[in-house]
C-alpha positions as CSV (number, residue, x, y, z in Angstrom):
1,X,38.1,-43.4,28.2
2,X,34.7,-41.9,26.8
3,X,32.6,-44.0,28.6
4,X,34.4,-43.0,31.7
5,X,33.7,-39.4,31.0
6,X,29.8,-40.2,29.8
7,X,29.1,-41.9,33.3
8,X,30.7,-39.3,35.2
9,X,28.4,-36.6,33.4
10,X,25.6,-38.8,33.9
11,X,26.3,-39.1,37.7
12,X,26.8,-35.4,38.0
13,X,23.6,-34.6,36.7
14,X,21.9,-37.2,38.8
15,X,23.3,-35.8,41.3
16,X,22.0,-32.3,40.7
17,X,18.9,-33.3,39.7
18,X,18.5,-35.0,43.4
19,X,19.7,-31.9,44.8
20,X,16.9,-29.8,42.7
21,X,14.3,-32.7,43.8
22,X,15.7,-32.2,47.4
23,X,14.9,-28.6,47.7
24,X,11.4,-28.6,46.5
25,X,10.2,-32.3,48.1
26,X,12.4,-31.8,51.0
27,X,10.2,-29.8,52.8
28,X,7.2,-32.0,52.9
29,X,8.7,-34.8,54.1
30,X,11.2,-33.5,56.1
31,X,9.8,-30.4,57.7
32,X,12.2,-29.7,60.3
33,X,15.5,-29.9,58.4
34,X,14.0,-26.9,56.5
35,X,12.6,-25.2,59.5
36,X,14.0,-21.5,60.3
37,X,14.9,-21.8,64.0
38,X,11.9,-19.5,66.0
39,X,12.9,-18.5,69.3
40,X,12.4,-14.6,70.7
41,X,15.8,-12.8,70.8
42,X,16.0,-9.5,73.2
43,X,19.4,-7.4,73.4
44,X,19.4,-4.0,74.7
45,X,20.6,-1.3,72.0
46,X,22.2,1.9,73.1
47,X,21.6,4.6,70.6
48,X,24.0,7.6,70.4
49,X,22.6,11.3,70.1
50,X,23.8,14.9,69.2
């Protein structure tokens, strides 16, 4: 039963530590997964005055 527990610890910090590695190599090798989407957005606004 311990060495159950002790791989499942192990995989879960594998798993975060992937997750970590993800976030900060991500971007170069997958730039437009991390990519804000850019397009021009125009809506008119009514303002209300006294």
């Amino acid at each position: 039963m311990w060495r159950l527990i002790k791989v499942l610890l192990f995989l879960i910090v594998l798993g975060g530590a992937g997750l970590v590695a993800y976030a900060y190599i991500g971007p170069v090798f997958f730039p437009a997964d991390f990519a804000a989407p850019s397009q021009e957005v125009t809506r008119p606004v009514t303002l209300e005055t006294n």
